[in-house]
TORKEFI-470627 format. One line per 3 residues: for each residue z, y, x of N, C-alpha, C. Coordinates in steps of 0.05 Angstrom, whole numbers, plus 5000, padded with zeros to 4 digits. Layout:
BEGIN
Z,Y,X,Z,Y,X,Z,Y,X | ...
//
This chain:
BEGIN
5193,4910,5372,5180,4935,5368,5196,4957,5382 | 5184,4972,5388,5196,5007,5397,5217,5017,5378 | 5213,5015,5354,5230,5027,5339,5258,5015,5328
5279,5014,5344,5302,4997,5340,5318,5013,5329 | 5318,5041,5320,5330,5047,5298,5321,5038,5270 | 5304,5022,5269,5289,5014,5248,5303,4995,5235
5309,4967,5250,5322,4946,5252,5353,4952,5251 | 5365,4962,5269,5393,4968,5272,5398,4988,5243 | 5388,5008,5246,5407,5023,5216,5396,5014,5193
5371,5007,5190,5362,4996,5170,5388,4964,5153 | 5392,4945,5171,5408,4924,5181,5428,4936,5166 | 5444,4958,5179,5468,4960,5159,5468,4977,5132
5452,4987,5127,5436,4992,5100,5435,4972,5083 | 5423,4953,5094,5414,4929,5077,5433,4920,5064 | 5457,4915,5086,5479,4904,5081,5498,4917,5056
5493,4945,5055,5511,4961,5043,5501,4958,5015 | 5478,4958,5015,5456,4960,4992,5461,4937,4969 | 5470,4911,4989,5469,4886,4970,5484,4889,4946
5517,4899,4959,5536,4905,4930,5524,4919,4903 | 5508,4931,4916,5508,4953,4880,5468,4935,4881 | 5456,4922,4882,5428,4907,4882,5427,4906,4854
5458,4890,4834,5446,4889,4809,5455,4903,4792 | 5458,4935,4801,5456,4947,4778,5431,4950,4754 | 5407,4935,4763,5386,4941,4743,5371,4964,4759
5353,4960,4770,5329,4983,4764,5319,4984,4735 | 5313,4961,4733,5292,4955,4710,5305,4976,4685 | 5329,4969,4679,5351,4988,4662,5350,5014,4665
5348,5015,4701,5353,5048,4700,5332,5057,4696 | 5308,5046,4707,5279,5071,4698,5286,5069,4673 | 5287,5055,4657,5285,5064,4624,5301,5074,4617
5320,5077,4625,5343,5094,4620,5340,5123,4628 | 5329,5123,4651,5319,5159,4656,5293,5167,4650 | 5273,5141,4639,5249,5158,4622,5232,5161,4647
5234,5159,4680,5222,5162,4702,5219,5140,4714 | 5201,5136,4737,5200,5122,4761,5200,5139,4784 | 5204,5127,4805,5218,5143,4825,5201,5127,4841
5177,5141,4864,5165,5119,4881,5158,5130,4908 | 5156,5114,4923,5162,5128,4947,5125,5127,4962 | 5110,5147,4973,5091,5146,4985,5082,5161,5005
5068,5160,5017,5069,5169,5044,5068,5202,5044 | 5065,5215,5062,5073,5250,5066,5035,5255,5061 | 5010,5234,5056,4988,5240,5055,4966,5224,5066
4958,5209,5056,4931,5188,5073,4911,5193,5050 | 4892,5203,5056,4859,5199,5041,4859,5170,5025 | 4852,5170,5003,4845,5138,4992,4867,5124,4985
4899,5132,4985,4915,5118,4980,4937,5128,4972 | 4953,5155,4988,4966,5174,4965,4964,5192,4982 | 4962,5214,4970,4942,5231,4978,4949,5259,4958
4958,5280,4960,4970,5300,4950,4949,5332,4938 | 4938,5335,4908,4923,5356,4921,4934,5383,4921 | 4909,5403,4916,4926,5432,4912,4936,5442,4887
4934,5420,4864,4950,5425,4831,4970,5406,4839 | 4982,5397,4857,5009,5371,4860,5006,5349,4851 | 4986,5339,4838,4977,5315,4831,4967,5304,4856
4979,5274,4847,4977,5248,4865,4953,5230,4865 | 4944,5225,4879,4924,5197,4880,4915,5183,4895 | 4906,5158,4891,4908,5144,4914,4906,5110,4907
4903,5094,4921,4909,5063,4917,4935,5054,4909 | 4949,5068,4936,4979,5062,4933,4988,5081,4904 | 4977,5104,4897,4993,5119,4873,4993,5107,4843
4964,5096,4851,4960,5070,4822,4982,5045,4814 | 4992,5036,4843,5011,5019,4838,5032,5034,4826 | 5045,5057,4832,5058,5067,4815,5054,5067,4795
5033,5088,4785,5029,5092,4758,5025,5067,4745 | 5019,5040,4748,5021,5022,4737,5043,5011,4732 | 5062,5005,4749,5092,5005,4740,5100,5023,4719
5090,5041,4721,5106,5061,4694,5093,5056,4673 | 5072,5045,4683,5047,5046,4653,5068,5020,4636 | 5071,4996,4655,5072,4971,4641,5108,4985,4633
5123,4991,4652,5161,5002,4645,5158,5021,4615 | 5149,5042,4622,5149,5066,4605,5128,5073,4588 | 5117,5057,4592,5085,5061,4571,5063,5078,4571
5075,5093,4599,5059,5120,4610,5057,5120,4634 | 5028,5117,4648,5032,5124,4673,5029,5145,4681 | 5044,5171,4677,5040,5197,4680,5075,5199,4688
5095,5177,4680,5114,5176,4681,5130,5177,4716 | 5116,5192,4732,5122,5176,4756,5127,5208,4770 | 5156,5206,4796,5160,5218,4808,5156,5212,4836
5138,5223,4843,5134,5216,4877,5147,5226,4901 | 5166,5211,4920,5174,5223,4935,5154,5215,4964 | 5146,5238,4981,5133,5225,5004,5156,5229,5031
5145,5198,5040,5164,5191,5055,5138,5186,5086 | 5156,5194,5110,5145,5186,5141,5154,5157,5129 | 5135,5144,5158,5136,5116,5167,5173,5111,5176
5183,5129,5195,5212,5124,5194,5230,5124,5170 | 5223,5141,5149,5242,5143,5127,5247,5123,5100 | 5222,5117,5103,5206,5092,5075,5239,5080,5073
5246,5058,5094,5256,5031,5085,5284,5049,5071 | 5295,5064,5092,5320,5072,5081,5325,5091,5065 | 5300,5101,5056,5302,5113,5024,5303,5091,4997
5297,5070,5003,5287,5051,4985,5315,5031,4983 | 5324,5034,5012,5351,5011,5008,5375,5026,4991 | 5380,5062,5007,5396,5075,4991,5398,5075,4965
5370,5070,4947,5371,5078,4922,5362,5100,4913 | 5347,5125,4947,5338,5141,4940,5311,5143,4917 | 5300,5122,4917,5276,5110,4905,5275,5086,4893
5262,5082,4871,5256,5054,4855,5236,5036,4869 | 5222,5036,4883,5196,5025,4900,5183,5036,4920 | 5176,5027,4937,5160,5035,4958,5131,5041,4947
5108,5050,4959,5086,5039,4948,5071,5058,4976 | 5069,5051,4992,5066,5076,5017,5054,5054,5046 | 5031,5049,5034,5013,5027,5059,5042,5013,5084
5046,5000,5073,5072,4981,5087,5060,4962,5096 | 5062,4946,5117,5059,4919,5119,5076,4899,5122 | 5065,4877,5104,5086,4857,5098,5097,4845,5127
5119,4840,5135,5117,4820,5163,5145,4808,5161 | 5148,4787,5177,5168,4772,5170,5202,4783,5172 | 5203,4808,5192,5226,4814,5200,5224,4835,5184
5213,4855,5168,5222,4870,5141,5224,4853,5119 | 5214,4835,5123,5222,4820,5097,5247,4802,5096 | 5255,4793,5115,5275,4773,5129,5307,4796,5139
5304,4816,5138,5326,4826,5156,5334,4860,5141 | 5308,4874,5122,5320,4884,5113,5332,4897,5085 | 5340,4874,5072,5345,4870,5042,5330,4877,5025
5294,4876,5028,5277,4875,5023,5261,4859,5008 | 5237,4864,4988,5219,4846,4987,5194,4860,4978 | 5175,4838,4995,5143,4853,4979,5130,4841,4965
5123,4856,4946,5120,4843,4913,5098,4841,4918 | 5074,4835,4940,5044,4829,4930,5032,4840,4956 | 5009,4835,4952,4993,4853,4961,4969,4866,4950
4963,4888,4957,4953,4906,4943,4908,4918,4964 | 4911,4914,4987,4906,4913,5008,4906,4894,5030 | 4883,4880,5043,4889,4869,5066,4875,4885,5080
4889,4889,5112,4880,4905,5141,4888,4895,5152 | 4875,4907,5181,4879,4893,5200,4883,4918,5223 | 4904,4931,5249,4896,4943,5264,4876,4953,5273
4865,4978,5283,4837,4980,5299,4835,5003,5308 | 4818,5012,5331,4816,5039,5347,4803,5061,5331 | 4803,5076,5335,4777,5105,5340,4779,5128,5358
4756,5122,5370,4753,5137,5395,4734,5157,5395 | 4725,5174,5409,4709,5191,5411,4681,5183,5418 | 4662,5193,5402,4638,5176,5415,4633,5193,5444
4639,5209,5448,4632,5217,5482,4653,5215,5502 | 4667,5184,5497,4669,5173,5514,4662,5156,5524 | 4635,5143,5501,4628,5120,5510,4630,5100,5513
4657,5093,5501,4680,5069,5495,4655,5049,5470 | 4643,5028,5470,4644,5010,5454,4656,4981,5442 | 4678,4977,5466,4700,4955,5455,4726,4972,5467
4740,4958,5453,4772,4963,5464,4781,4952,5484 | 4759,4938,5494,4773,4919,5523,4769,4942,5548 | 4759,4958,5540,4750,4995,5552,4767,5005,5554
4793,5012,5543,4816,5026,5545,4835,5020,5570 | 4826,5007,5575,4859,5000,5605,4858,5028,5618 | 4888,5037,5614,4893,5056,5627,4899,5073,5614
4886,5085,5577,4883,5097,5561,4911,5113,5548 | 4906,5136,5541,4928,5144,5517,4922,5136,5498 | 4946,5124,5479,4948,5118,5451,4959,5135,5433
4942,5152,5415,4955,5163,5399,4966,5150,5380 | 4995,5139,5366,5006,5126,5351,5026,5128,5325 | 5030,5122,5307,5050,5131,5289,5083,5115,5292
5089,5137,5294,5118,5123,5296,5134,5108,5274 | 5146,5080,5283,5152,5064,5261,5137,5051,5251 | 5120,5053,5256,5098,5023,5229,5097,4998,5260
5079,4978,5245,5078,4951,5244,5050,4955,5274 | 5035,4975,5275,5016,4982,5295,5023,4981,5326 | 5056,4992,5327,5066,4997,5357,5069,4964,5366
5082,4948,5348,5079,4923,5361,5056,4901,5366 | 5035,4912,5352,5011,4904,5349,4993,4919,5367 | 4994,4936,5381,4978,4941,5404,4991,4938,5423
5019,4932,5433,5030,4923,5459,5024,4892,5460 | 5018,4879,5431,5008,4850,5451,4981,4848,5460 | 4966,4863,5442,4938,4867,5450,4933,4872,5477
4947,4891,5488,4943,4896,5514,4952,4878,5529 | 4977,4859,5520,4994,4852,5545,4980,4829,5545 | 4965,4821,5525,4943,4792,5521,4914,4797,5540
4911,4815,5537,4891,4823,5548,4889,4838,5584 | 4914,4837,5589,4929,4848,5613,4917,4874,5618 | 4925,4902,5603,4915,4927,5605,4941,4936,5600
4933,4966,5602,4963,4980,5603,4951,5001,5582 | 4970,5017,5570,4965,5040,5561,4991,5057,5563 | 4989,5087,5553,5006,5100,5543,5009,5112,5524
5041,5107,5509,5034,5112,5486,5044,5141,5471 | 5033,5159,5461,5041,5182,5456,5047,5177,5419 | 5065,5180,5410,5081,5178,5389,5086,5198,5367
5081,5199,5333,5080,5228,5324,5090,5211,5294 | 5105,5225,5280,5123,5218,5262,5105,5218,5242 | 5082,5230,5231,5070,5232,5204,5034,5219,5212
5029,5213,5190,4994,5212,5197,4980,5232,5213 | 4983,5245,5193,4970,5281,5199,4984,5293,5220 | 5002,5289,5239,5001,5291,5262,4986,5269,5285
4985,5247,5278,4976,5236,5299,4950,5237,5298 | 4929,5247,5276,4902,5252,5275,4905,5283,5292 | 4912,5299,5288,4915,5322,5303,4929,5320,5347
4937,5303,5335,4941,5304,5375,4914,5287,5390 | 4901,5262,5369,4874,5258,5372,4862,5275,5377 | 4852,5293,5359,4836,5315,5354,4836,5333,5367
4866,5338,5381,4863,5363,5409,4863,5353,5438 | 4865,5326,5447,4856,5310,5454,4884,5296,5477 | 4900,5305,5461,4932,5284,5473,4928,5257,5481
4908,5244,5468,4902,5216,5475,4874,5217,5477 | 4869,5190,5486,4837,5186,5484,4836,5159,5462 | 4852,5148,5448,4838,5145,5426,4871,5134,5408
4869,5133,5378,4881,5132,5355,4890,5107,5339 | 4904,5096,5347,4907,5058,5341,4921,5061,5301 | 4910,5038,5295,4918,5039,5269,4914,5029,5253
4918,5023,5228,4908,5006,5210,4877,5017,5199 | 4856,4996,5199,4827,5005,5196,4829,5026,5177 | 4835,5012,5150,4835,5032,5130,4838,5065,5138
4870,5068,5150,4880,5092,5160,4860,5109,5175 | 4846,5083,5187,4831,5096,5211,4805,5115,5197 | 4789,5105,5185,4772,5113,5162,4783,5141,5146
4808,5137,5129,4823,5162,5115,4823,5185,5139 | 4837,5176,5159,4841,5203,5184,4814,5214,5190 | 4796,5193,5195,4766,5206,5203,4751,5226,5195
4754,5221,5159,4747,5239,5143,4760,5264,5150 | 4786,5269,5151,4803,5294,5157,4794,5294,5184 | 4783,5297,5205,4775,5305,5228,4754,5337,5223
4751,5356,5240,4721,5369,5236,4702,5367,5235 | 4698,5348,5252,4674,5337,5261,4679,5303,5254 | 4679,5290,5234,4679,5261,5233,4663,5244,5239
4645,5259,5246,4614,5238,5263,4616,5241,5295 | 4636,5261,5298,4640,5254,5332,4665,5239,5345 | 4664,5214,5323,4685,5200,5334,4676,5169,5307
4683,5150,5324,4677,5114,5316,4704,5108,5316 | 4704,5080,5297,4723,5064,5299,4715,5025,5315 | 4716,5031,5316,4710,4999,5342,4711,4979,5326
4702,4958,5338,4694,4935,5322,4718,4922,5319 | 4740,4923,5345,4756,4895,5352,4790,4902,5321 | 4793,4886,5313,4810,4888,5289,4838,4860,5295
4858,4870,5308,4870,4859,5328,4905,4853,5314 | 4898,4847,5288,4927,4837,5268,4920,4844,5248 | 4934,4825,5229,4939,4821,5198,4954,4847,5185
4944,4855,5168,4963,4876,5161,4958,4880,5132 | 4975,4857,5112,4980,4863,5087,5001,4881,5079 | 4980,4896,5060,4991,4918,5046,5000,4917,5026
5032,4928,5023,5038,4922,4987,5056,4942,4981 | 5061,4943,4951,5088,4957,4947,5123,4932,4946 | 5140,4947,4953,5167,4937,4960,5186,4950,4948
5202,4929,4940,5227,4931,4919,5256,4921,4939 | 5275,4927,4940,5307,4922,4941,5300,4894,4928 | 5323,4870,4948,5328,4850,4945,5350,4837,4925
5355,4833,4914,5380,4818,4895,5372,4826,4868 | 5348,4846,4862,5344,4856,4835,5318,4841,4830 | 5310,4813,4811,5288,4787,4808,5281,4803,4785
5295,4821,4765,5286,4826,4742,5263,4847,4756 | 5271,4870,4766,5259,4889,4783,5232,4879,4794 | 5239,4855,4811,5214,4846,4829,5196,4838,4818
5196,4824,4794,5181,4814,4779,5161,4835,4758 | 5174,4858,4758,5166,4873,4744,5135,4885,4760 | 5146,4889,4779,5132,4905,4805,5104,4882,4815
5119,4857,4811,5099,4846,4830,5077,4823,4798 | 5085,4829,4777,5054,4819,4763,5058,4846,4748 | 5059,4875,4749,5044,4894,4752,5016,4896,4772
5018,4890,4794,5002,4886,4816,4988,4869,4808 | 5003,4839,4796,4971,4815,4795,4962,4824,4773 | 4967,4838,4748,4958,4846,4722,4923,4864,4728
4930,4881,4751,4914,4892,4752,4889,4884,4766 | 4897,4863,4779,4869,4845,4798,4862,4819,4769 | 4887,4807,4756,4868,4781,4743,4856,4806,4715
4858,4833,4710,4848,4851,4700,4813,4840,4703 | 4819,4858,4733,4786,4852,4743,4777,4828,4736 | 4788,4799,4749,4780,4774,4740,4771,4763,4715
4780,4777,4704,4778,4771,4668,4759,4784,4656 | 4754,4805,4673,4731,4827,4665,4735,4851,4652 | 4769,4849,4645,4773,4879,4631,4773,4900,4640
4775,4920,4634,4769,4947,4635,4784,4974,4632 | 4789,4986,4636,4796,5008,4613,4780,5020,4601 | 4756,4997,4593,4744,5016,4577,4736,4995,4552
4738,4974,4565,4736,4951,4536,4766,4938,4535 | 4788,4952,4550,4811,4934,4537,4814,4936,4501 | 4808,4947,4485,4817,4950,4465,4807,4935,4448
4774,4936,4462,4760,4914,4445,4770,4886,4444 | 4777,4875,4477,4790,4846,4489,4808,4847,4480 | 4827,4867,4476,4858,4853,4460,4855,4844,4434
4834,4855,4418,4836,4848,4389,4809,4820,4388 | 4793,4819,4406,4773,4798,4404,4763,4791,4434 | 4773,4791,4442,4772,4777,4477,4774,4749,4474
4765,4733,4505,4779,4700,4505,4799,4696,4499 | 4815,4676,4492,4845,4676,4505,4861,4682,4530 | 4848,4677,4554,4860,4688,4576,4858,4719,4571
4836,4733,4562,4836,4763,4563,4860,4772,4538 | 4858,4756,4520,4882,4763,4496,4910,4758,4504 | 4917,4734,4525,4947,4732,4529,4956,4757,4550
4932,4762,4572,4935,4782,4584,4950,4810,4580 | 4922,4812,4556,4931,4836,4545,4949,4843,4521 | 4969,4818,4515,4994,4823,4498,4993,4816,4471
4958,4817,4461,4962,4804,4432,4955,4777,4432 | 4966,4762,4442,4970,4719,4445,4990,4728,4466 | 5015,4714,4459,5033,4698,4479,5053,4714,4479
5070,4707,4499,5095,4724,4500,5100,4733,4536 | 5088,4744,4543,5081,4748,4581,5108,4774,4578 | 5108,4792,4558,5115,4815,4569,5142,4809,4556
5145,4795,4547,5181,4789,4532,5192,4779,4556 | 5174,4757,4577,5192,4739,4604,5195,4765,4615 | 5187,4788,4618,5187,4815,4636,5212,4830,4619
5217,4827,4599,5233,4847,4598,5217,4868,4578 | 5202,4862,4573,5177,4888,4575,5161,4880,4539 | 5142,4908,4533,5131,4899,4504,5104,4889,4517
5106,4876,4490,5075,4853,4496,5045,4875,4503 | 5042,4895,4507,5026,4913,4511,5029,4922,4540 | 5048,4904,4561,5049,4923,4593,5020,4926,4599
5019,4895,4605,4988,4898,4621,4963,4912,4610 | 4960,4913,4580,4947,4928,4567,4948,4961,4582 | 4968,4967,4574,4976,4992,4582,4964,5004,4613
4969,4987,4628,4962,4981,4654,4940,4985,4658 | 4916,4971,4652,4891,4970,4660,4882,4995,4639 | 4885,5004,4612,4882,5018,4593,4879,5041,4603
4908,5052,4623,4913,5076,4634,4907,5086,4663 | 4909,5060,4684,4906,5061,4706,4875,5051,4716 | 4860,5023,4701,4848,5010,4705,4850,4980,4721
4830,4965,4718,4841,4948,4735,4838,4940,4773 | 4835,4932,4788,4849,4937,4814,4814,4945,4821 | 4794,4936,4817,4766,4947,4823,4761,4974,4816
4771,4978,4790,4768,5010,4786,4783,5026,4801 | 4814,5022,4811,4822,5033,4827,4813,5025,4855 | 4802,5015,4867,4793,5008,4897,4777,5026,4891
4754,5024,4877,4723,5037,4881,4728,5067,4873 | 4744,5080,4865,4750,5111,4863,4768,5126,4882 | 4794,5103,4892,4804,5116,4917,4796,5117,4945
4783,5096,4947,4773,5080,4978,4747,5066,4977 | 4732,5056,4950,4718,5047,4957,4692,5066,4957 | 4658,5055,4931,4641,5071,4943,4636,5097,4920
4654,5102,4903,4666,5131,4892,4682,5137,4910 | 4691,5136,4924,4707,5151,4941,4695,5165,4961 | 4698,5189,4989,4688,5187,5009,4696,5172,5029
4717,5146,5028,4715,5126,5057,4695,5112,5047 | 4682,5108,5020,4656,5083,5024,4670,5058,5037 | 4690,5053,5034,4699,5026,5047,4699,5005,5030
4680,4979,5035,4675,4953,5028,4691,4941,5024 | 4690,4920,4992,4721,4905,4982,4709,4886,5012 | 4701,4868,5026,4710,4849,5053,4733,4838,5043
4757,4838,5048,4764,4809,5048,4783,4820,5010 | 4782,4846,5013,4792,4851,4994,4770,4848,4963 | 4750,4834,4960,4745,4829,4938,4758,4794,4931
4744,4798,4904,4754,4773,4897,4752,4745,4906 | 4767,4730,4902,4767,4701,4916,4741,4683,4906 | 4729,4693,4879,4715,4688,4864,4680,4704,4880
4680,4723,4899,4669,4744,4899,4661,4735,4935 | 4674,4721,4948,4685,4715,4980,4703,4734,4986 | 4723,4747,4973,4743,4757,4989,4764,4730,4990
4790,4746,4990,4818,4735,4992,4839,4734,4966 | 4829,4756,4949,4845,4768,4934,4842,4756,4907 | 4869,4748,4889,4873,4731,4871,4899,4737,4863
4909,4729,4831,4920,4737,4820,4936,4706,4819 | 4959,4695,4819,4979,4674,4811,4970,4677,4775 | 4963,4650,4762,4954,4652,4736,4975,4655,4711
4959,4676,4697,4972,4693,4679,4979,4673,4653 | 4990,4654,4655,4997,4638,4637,5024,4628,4632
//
């Protein structure tokens, strides 16, 4: 990738990070009554900032769900927003308890920088948007093209093979936050905007004119989305990552936040161990037998949050595709809650 301060300082971060790994998160959120989560500086549909300072979003739910199932409240949550350069090494310092800020999983953040991603939350894939008066209908159209791009994410190395597979050239013009690189689009620094679909959709909306500009068909890498925890802390990870499946086998099960209360006291058994009254799920966590309750109770479960941030309550109107259930023809499934 382009970004080798990424790798290199990140690298000795990592390294520094390992010694103090088991002080406990898990301890310390409860110990300060907060969560501390890290999310982006602003994307439509996923965290997303308004004009009373309240948060929301796809990615903000994963927070608030962690705090729901940690602290019993998901109101409990401090958001720091972080650029695509700042994420990893706020998270290795300790500046933050979790990531939760459209990341993609890939083998060398997970492998190299004392990292881990507890799930996924999201699947994407790369993809353009261009202007419709250029007339561009594939991306095999671009040779020659400016790229407007975000600096640091998983996209810069994902459209240099595209091209170099495809034997085209581009150039790439580079901008540290979302909301700048929709803006050098928009004044027309590039001729078109590479990115993760989702992103691509959120930015559109923020355009003036969002009907004078497409996103292309061709969808040119994998790009699972999740939230991410510091490595050496299993109590931590665990916490974080069946917070996440709590809220999809939620959906699967059929609960609600609006009939959990009924299902915890007269649900199946899968909906009763779920939700904390059968079994002991939230004692292996650390946690009272009411997390996941809490969870879907306060936040909902992962359908209610898709279909209000991104999906068709939202304005991206974006389709669960691979992101509905496995049950449904998506991808998406929960490791069983037993």
């Amino acid at each position: 990738m382009k970004t080798k301060w990424t790798w290199a300082a990140a690298a000795v971060a990592a390294t520094s990070m390992m010694a103090n790994a088991q002080a406990g998160t898990l301890e310390g959120v409860k110990s300060k009554g907060k969560l501390s989560c890290g999310v982006s500086t602003g994307l439509a549909g996923f965290s997303q900032k308004d004009e009373k300072g309240g948060w929301s979003g796809l990615d903000v739910d994963v927070c608030r769900a962690v705090a729901a199932a940690v602290l019993g409240d998901a109101n409990k949550v401090t958001y720091k927003p972080l650029t695509a350069k700042e994420r990893f090494t706020a998270l290795q310092s300790g500046e933050i308890d979790m990531l939760s800020r459209n990341t993609t999983w890939t083998h060398t953040r997970d492998t190299s920088l004392g990292l881990n991603f507890a799930g996924t939350i999201y699947y994407d894939g790369a993809g353009f948007m261009v202007k419709k008066e250029l007339g561009v209908k594939s991306a095999t159209e671009l040779d020659g093209a400016n790229a407007c791009i975000q600096a640091g994410t998983s996209t810069e190395l994902a459209i240099a093979d595209y091209f170099r597979e495809n034997k085209m050239k581009y150039k790439a013009v580079t901008f540290d936050t979302s909301d700048q690189t929709r803006s050098g689009f928009e004044s027309g620094r590039c001729d078109f905007l590479v990115s993760d679909q989702s992103q691509l959709y959120a930015l559109r909306i923020g355009l003036k004119n969002p009907a004078a500009s497409v996103v292309l068909p061709e969808v040119i890498s994998k790009e699972p989305l999740g939230p991410v925890v510091r490595q050496g802390d299993d109590a931590w990870f665990n916490v974080v990552k069946w917070s996440v499946n709590a809220m999809i086998e939620g959906e699967y099960q059929g609960v609600t936040s609006a009939n959990a209360d009924g299902m915890r006291a007269n649900g199946k058994p899968g909906q009763k161990r779920l939700l904390g009254s059968e079994g002991d799920l939230g004692n292996k966590l650390g946690l009272s037998d009411k997390w996941a309750y809490n969870i879907i109770k306060q936040v909902g479960n992962y359908s209610e949050s898709f279909e209000r941030n991104v999906g068709q309550g939202s304005p991206l109107k974006i389709s669960r595709g691979l992101n509905a259930q496995w049950s449904d023809g998506g991808i998406l499934y929960s490791p069983a809650m037993r």
